[in-house]
N, C-alpha and C positions, 0 to 999 in steps of 0.2 A: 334674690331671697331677702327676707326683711331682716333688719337689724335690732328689731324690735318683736316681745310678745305683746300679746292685748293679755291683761287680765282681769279685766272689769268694762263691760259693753252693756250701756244703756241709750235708748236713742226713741224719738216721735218722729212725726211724718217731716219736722223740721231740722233736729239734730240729732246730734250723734257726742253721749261723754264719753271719753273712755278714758281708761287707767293705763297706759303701758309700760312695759321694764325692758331698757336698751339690754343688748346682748353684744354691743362690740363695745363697750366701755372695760376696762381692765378692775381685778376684783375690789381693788382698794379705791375704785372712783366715790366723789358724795352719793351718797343716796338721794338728794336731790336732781343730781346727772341723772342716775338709774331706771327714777319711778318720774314719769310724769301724766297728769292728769290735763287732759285736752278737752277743748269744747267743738265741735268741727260743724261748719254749717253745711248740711245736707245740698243747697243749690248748687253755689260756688265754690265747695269745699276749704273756705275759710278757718285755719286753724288757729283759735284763742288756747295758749297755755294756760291753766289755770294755777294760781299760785296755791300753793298746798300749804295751811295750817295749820291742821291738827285733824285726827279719826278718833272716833269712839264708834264703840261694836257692843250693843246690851240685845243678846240673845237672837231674835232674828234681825232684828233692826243696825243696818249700819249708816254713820254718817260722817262726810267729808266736807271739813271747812275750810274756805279760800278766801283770799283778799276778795274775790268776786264774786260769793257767795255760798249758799251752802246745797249739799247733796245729801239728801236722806235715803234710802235704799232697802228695801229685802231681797228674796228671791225671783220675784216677778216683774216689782214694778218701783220704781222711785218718781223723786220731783227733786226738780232743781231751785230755788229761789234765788234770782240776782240780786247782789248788794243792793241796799234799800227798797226790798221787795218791789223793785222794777219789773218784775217779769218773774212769774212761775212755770216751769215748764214740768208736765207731767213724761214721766219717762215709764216705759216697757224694760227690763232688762234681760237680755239675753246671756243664758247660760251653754249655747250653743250655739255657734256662728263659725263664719269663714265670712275673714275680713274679704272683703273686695280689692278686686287690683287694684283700681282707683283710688282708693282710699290710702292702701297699703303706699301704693308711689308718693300720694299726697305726703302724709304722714311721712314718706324716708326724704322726700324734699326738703319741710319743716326743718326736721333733726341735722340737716345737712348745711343749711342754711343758718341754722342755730350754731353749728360746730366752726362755719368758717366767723360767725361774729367772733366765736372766743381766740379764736388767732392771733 
């Protein structure tokens, strides 16, 4: 079982953003332990953490800034832009999904892998 929920899934034919929130961290952990924002590559299942800097939400529009770029978002559909608009990527977002095993496993390796650095 996963240690983590998804609660924000956007993804194209090449990635995959999502937002998760761990569930075996204990209550008083950082909220940057909690919430992390991932970029995962669809081939190789490559996961980039993305560092989180700041949300703003005006009515349907929401957007997520990171050191490595920004997320815009509504109900349907976002785009990602990389730092120094290197790359735009247009995103679908799903409000309905069942992560994949794969992904799920990916994903609890990351966070496991992430937990023995802080050792």
């Amino acid at each position: 079982m996963p240690n983590f929920e998804c609660l924000y899934f956007l993804e194209n034919f090449y990635l995959y953003i999502i937002e998760i929130k761990r569930t075996d961290l204990p209550k008083d952990a950082p909220v940057e332990a909690v919430y992390k924002w991932l970029m995962i590559d669809k081939e190789n299942l490559t996961i980039t953490p993305l560092s989180f800097n700041a949300m703003d939400a005006a009515g349907e529009i929401e957007e997520r800034f990171f050191a490595e770029g920004y997320l815009k978002f509504n109900s349907t559909i976002g785009t990602f832009i990389e730092k120094y608009n290197s790359a735009q990527h247009p995103l679908d977002r799903r409000l309905e999904w069942k992560i994949t095993t794969y992904l799920s496993n990916a994903i609890i390796e990351m966070l496991a892998n992430e937990s023995v650095g802080h050792l």
